[in-house]
Backbone as CSV, one residue per row, in Angstrom:
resi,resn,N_x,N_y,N_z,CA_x,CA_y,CA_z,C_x,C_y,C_z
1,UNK,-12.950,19.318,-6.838,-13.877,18.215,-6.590,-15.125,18.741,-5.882
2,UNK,-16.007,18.465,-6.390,-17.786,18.555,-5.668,-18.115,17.762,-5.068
3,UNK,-18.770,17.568,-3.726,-19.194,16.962,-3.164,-20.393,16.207,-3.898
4,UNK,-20.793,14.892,-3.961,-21.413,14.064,-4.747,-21.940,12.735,-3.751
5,UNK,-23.240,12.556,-2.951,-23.547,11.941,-2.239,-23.925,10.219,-2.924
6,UNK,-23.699,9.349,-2.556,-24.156,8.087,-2.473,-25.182,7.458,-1.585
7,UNK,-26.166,6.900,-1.529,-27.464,6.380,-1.201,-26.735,4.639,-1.009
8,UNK,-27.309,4.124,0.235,-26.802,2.816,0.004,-28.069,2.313,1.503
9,UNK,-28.887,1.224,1.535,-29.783,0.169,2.188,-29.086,0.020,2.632
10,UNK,-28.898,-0.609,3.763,-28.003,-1.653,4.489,-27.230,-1.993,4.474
11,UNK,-26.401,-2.848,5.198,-24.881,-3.442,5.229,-24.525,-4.678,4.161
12,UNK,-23.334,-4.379,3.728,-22.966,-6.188,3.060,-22.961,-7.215,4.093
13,UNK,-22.659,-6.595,5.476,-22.325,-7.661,6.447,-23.774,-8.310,6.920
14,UNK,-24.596,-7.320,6.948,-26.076,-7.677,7.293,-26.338,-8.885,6.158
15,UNK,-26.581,-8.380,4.547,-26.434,-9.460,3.935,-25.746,-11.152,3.979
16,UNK,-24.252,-10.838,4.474,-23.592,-12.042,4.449,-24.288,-12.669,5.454
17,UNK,-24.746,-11.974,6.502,-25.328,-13.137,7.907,-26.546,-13.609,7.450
18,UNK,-27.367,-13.039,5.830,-28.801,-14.058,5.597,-29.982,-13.008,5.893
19,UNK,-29.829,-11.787,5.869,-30.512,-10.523,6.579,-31.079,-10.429,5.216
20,UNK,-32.259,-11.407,4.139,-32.379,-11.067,2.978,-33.984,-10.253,2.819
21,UNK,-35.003,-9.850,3.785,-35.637,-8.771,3.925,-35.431,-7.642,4.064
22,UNK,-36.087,-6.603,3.967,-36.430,-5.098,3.845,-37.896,-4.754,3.848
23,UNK,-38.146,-3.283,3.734,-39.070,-2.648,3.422,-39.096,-2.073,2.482
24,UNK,-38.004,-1.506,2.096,-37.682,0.092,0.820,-38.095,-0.775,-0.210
25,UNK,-39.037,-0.175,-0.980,-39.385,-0.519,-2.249,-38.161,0.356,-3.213
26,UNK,-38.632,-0.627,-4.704,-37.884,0.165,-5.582,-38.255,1.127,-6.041
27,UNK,-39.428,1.752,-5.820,-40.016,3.208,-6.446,-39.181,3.899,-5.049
28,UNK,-39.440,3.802,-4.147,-38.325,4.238,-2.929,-36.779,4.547,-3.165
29,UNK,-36.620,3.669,-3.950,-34.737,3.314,-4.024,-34.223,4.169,-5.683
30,UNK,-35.406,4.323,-5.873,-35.130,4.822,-7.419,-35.479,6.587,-6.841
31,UNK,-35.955,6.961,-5.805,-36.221,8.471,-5.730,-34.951,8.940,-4.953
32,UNK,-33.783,7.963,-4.635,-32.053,8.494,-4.196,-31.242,8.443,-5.396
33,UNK,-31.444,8.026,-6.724,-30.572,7.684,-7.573,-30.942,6.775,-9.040
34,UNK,-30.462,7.150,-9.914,-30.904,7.227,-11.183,-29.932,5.621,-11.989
35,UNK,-28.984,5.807,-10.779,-27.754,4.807,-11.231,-27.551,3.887,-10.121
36,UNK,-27.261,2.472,-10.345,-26.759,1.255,-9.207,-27.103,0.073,-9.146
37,UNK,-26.808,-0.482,-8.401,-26.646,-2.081,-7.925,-27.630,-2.576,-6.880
38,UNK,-27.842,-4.247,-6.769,-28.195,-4.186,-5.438,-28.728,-5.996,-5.257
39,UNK,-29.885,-6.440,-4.949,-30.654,-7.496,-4.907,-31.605,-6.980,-4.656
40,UNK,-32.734,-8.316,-4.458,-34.234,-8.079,-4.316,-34.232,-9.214,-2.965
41,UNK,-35.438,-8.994,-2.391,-36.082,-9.330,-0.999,-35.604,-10.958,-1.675
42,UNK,-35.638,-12.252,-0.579,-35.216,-13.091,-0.579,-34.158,-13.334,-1.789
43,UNK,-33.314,-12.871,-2.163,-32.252,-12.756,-3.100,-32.633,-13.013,-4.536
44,UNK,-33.655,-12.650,-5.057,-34.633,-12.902,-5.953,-33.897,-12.363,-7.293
45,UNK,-32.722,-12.459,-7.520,-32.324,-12.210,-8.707,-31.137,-10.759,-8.340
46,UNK,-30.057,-10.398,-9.083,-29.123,-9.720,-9.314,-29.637,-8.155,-9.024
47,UNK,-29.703,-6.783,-8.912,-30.519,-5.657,-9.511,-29.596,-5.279,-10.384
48,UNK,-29.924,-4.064,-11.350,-28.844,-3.081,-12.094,-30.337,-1.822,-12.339
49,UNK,-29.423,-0.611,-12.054,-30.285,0.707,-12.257,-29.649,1.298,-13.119
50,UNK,-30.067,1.482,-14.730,-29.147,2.242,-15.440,-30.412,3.395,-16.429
51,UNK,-29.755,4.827,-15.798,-30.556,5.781,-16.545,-32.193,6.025,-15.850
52,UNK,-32.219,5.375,-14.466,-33.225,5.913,-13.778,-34.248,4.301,-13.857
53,UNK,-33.637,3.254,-14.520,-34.283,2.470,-15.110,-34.219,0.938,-13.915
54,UNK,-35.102,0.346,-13.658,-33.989,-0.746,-12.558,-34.557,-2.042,-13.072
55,UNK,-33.496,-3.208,-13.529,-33.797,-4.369,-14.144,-33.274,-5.381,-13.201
56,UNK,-34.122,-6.436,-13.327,-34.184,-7.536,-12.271,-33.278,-8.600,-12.971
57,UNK,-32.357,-9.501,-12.763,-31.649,-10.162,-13.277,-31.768,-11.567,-12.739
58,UNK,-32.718,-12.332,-13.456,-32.996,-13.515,-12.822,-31.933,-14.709,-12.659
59,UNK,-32.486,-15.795,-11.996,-31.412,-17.048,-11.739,-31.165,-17.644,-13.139
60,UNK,-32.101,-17.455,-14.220,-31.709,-18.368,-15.292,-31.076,-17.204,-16.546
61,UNK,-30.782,-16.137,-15.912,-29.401,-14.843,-16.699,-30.671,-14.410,-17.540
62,UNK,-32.401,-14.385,-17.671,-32.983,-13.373,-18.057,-32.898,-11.975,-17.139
63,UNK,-33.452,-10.792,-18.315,-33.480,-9.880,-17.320,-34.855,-9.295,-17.504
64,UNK,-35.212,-8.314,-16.648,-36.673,-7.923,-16.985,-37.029,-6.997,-16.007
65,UNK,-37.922,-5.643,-16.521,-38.037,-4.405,-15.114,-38.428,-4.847,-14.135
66,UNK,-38.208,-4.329,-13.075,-38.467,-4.700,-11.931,-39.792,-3.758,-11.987
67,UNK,-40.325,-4.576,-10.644,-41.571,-3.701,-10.532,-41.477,-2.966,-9.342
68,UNK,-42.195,-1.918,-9.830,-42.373,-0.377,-8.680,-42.103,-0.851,-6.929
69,UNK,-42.832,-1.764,-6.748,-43.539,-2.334,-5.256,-42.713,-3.202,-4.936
70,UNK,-41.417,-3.681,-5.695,-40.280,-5.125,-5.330,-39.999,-4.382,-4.191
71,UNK,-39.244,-5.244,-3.389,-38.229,-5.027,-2.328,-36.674,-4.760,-2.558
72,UNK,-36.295,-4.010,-1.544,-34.512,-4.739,-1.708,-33.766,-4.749,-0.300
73,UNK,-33.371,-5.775,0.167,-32.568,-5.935,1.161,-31.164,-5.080,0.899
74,UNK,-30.490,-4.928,-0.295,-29.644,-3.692,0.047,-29.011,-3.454,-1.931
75,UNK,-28.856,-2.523,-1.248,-28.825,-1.469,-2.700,-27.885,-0.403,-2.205
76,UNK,-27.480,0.001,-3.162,-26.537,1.170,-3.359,-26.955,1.758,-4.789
77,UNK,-27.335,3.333,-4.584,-27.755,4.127,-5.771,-27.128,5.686,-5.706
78,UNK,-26.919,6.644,-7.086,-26.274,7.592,-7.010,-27.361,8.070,-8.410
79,UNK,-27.027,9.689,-8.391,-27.175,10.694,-9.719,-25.831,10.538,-10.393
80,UNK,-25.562,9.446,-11.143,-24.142,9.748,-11.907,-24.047,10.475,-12.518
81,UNK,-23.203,11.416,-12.354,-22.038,12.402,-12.619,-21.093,11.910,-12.920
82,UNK,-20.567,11.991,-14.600,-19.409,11.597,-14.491,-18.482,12.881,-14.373
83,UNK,-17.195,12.469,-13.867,-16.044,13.598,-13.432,-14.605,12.899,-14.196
84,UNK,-14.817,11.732,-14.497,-13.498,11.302,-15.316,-13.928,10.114,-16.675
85,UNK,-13.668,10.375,-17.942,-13.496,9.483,-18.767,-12.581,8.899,-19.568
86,UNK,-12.731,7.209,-20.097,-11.212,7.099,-20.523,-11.899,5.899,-21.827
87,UNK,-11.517,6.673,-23.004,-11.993,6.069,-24.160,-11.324,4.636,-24.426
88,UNK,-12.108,3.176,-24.639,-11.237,2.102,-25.088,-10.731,1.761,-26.124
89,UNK,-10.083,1.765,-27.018,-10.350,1.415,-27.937,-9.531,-0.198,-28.392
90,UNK,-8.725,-0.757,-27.684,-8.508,-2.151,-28.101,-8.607,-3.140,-26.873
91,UNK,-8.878,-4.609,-26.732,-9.166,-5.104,-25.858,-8.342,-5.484,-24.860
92,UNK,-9.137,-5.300,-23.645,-8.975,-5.259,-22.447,-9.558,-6.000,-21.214
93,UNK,-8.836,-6.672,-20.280,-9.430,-7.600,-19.612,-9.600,-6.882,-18.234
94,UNK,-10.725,-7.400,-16.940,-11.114,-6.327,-16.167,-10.268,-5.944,-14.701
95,UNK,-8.813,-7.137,-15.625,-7.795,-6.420,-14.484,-7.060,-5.571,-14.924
96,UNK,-6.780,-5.227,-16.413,-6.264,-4.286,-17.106,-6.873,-3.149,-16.497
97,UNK,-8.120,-2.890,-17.447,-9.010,-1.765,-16.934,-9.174,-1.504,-15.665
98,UNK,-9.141,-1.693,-14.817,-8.844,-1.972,-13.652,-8.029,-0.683,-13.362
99,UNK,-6.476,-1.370,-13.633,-5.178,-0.559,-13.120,-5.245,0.863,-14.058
100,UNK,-6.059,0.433,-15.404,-6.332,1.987,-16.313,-6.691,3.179,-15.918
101,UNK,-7.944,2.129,-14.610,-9.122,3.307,-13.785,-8.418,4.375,-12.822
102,UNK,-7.483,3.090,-11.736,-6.355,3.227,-10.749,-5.660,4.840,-11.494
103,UNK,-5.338,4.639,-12.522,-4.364,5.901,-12.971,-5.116,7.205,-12.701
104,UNK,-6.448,7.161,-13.273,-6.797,8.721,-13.510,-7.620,9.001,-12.307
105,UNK,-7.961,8.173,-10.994,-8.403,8.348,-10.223,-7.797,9.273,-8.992
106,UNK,-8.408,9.950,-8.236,-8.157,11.607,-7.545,-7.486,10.620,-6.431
107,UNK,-7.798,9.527,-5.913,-7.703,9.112,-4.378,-8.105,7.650,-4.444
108,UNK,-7.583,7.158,-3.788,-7.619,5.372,-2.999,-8.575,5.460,-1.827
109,UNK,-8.981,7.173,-1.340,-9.555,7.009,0.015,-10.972,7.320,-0.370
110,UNK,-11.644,7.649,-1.564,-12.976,8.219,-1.897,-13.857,6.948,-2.071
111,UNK,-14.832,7.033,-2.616,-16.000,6.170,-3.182,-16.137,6.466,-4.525
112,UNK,-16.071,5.283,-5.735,-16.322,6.123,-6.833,-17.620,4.778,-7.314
113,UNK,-18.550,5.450,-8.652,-19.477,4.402,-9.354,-18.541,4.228,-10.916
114,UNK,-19.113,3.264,-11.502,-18.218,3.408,-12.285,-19.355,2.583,-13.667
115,UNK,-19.365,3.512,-14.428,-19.961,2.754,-15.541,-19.097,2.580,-16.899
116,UNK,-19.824,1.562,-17.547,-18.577,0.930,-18.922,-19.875,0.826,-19.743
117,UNK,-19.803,1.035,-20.946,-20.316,0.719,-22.173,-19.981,0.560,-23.364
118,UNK,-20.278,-1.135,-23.818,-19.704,-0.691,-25.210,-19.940,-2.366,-25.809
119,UNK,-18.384,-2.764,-26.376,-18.620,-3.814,-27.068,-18.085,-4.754,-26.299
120,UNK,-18.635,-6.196,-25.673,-17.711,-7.239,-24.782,-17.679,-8.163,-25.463
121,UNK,-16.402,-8.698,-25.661,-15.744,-9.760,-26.075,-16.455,-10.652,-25.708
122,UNK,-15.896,-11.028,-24.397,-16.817,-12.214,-23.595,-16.698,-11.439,-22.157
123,UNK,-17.856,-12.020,-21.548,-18.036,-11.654,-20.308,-18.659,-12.798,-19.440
124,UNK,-18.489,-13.277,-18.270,-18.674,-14.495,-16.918,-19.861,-13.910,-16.147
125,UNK,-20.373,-14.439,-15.783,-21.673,-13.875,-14.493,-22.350,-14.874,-14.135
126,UNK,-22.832,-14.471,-12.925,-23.493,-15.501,-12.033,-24.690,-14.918,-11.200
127,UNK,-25.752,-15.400,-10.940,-26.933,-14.292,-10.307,-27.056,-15.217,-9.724
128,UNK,-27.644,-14.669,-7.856,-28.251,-15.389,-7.458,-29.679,-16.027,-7.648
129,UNK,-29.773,-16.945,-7.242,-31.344,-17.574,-7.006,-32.228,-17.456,-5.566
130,UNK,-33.676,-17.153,-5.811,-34.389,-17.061,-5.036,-34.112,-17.843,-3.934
131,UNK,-34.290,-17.636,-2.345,-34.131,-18.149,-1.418,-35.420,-18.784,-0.957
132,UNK,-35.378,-19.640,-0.079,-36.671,-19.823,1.314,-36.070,-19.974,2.804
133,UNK,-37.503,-19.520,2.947,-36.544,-19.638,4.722,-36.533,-21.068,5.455
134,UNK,-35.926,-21.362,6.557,-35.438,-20.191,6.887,-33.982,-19.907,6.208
135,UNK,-33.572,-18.570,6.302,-32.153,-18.258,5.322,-31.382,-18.703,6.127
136,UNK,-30.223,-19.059,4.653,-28.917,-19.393,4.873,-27.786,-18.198,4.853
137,UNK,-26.381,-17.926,5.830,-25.736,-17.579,5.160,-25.447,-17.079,3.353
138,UNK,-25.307,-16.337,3.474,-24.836,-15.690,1.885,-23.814,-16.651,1.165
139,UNK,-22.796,-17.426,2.066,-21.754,-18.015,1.673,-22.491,-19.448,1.600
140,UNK,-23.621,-19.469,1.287,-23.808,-21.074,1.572,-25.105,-20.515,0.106
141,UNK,-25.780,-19.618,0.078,-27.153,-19.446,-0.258,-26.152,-19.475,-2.145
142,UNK,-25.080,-18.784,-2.240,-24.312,-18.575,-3.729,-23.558,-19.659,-3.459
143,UNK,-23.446,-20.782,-3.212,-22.404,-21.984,-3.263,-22.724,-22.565,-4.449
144,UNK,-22.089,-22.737,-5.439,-22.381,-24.134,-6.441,-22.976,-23.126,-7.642
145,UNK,-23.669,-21.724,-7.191,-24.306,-21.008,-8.374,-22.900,-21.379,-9.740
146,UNK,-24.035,-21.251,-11.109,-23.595,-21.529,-12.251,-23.153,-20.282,-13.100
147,UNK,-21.675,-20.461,-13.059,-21.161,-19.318,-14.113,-21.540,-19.201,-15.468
148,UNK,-21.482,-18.704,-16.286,-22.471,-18.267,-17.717,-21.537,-17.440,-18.249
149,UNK,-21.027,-18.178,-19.100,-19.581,-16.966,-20.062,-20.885,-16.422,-21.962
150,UNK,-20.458,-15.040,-21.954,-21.367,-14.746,-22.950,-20.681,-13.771,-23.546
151,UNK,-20.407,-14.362,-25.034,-19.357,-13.511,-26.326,-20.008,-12.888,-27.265
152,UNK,-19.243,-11.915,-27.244,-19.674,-10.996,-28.589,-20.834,-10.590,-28.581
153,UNK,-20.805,-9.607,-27.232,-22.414,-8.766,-27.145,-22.235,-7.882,-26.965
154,UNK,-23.199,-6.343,-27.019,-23.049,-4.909,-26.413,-23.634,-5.187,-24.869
155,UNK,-23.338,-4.082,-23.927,-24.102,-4.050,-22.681,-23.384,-2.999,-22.110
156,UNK,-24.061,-2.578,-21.024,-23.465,-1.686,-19.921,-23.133,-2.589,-18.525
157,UNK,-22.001,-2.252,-17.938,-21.324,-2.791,-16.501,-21.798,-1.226,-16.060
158,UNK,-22.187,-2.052,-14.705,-22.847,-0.597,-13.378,-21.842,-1.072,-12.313
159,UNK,-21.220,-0.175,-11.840,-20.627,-0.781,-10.585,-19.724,0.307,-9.455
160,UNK,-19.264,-0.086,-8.735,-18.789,0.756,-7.199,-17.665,-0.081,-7.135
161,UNK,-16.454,0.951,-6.723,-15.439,0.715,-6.218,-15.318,1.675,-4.790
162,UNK,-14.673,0.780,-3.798,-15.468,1.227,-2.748,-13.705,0.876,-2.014
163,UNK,-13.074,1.797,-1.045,-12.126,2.004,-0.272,-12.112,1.040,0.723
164,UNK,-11.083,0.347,1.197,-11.277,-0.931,2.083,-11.339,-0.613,3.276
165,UNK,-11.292,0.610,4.223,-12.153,1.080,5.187,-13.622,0.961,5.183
166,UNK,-14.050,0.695,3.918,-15.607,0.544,4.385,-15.971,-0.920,4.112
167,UNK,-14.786,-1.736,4.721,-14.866,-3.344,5.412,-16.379,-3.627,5.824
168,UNK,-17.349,-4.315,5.305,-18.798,-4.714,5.998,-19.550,-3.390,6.335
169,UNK,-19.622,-2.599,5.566,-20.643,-1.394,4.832,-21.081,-1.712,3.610
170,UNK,-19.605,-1.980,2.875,-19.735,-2.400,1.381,-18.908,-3.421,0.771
171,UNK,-18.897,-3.303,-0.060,-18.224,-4.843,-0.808,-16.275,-3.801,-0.791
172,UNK,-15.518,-4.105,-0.833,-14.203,-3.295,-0.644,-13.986,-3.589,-2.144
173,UNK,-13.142,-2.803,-2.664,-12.641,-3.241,-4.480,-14.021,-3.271,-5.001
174,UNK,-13.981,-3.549,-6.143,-15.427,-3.504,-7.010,-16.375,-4.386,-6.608
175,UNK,-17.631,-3.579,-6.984,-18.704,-5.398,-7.553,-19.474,-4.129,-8.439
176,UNK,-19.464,-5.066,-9.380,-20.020,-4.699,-10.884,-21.131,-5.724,-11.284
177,UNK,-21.909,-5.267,-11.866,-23.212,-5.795,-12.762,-23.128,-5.564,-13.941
178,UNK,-24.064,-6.461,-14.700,-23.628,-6.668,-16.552,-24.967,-6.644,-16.825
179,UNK,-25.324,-5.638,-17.799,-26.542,-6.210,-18.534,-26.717,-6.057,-19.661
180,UNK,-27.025,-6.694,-20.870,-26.931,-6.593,-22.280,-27.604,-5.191,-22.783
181,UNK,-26.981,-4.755,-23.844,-27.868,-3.497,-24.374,-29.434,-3.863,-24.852
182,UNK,-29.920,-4.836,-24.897,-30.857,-5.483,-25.543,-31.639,-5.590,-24.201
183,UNK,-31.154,-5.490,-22.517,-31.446,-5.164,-21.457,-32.250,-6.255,-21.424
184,UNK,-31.684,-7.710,-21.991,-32.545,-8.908,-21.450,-31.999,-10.307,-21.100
185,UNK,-30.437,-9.438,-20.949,-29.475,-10.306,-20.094,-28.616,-10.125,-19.302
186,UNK,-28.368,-10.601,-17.957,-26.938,-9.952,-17.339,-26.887,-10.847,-16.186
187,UNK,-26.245,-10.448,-15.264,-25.810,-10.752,-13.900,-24.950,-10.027,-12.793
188,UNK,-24.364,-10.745,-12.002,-23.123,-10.116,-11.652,-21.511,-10.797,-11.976
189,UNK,-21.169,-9.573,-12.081,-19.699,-9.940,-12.833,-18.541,-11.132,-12.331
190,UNK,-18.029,-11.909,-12.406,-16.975,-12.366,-12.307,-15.729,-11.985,-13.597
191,UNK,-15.500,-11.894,-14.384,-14.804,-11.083,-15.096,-15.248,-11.011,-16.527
192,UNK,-14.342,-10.318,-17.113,-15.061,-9.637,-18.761,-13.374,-9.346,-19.362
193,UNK,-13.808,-9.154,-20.800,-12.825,-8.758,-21.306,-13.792,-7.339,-22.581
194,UNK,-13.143,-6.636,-22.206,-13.834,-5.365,-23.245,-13.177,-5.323,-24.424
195,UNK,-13.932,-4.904,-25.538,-13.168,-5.208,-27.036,-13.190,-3.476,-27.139
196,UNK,-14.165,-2.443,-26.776,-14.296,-1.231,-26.722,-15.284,-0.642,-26.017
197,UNK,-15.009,0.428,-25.973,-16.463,1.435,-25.206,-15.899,2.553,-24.315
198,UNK,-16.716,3.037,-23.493,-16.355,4.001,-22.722,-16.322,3.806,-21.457
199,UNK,-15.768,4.425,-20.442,-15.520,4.059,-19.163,-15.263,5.419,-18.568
200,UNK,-16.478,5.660,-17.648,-16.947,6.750,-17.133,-16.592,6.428,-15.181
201,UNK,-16.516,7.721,-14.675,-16.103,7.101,-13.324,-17.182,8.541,-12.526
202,UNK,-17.667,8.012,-11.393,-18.225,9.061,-10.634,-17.661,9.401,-9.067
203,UNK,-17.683,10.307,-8.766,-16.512,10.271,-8.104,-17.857,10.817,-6.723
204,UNK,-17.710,9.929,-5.478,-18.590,9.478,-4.178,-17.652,10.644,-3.085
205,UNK,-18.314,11.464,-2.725,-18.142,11.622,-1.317,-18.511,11.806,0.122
206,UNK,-20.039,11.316,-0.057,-20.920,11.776,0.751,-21.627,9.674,0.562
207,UNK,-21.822,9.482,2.300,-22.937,8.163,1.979,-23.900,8.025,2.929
208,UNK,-24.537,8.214,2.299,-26.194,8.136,3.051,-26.348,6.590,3.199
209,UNK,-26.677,6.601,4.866,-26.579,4.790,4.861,-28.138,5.336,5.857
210,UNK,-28.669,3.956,5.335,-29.842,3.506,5.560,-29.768,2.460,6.489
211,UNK,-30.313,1.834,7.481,-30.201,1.010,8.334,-32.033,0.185,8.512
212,UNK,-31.721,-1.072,8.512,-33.197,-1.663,8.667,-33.609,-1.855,9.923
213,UNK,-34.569,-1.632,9.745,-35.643,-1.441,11.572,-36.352,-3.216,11.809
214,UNK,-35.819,-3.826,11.771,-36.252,-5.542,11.774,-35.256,-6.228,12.741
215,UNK,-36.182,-7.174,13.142,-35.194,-7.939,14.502,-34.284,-8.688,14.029
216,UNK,-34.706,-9.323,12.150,-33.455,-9.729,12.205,-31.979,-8.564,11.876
217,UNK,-32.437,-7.768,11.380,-30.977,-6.791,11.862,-30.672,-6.762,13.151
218,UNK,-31.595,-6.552,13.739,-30.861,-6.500,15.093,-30.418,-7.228,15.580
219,UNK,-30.359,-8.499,15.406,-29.875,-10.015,15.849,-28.644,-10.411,14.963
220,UNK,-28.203,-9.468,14.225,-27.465,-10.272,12.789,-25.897,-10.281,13.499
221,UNK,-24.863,-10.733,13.351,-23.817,-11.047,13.546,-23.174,-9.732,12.330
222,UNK,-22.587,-8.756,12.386,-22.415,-7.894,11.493,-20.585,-7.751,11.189
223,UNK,-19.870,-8.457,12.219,-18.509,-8.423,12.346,-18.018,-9.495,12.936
224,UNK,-17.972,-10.557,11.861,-17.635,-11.890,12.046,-16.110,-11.693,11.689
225,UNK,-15.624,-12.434,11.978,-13.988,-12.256,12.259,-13.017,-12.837,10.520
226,UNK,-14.176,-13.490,10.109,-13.602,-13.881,8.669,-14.556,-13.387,7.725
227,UNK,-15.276,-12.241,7.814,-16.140,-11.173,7.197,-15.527,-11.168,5.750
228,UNK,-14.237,-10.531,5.490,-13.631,-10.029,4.592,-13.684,-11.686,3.896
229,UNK,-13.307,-13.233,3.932,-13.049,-14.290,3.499,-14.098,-14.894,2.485
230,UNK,-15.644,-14.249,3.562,-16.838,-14.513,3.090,-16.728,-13.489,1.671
231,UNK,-17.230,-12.171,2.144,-17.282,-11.258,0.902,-16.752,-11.934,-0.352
232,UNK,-14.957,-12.023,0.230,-14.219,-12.866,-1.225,-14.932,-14.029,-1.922
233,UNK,-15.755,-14.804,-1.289,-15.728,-15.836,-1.994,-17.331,-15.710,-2.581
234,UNK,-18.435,-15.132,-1.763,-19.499,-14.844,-2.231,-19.089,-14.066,-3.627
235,UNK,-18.193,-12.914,-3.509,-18.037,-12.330,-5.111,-17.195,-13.231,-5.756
236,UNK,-16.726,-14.358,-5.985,-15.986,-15.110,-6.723,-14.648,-14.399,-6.991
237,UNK,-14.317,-13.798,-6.254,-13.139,-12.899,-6.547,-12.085,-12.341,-5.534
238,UNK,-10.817,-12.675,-5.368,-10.038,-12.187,-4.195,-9.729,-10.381,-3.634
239,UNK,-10.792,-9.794,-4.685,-10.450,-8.539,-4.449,-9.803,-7.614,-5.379
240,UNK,-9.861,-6.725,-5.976,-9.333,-5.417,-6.339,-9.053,-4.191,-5.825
């Protein structure tokens, strides 16, 4: 195994407390990593970085480049390397694939990225919508957002599976992003079912954490006692 660093803005926990400013532009966030996830300054839509490329994923499931000068309150980016692949070839739902990944993976204690491409059956997603201030909670700002099930398309899933020691650093178990090969639709995932494609894994051991210089970080509540409850329900999902 090679050491393989990860780039990551800020905290999820900073996020969950409503911490939806920054400074780092995306010409900034794109010179740590070619590959990743993230949001934009007042929660202005979903991110996905695929191939050096970074697309904005709006509230109404368009997608469209982001521009050089956007913001992001927090992001996570890498040089993917892949180090493990596992060909699909009949369909699969993303708790299957899931336990598929589980098999060929080195460790439960690493950081890995994980990209999928190919053909989706159907796939669920939900993006946030632009905020105003003053901000709400994360668990209040995604309340009521509208799920969007979408069949029989190509696209790439970008995403991090992340060790549950890094409780309010990062999201623990996955969070994955979807965006059509046509790169003019996506969101973030609530689940999918894959009909085929490939499934590439990058394997994290190094994380460059970034920390924001703003009072509201410094004021933010970062280890709320039902931290982990929030995460769950902001990702629509009890965890992997």
């Amino acid at each position: 195994m090679n050491r393989h660093e990860f780039f990551q803005t800020s905290l999820i926990s900073s996020l969950m407390d409503g911490v939806y400013e920054d400074e780092l532009t995306i010409g900034e966030l794109l010179s740590h990593g070619s590959f990743g996830l993230g949001t934009f300054n007042a929660l202005d839509g979903e991110m996905v970085i695929l191939d050096g490329h970074c697309y904005q994923l709006r509230g109404d499931g368009t997608s469209r480049p982001a521009p050089l000068g956007a913001k992001t309150p927090y992001a996570t980016v890498t040089d993917f390397v892949p180090s493990h692949r596992l060909e699909v070839r009949s369909p699969v739902t993303r708790a299957e694939i899931s336990k598929l990944i589980d098999k060929v993976l080195p460790s439960a204690n690493y950081m890995y990225a994980l990209r999928i491409t190919g053909h989706v059956d159907w796939v669920t997603t939900r993006t946030v919508v632009q905020q105003s201030k003053p901000y709400r909670p994360m668990v209040e700002a995604t309340d009521g957002e509208e799920i969007v099930r979408t069949e029989d398309v190509s696209g790439s899933f970008a995403g991090f599976r992340t060790p549950v020691y890094q409780q309010g650093i990062s999201v623990p178990g996955c969070h994955v992003h979807f965006i059509t090969e046509a790169r003019d639709h996506g969101g973030h995932v609530v689940d999918f079912q894959l009909g085929s494609g490939l499934v590439e894994v990058c394997v994290g051991t190094d994380l460059r954490l970034r920390l924001p210089i703003s009072t509201e970080f410094a004021h933010a509540e970062l280890a709320p006692e039902d931290l982990a409850i929030q995460v769950a329900k902001t990702e629509h999902t009890a965890g992997e």
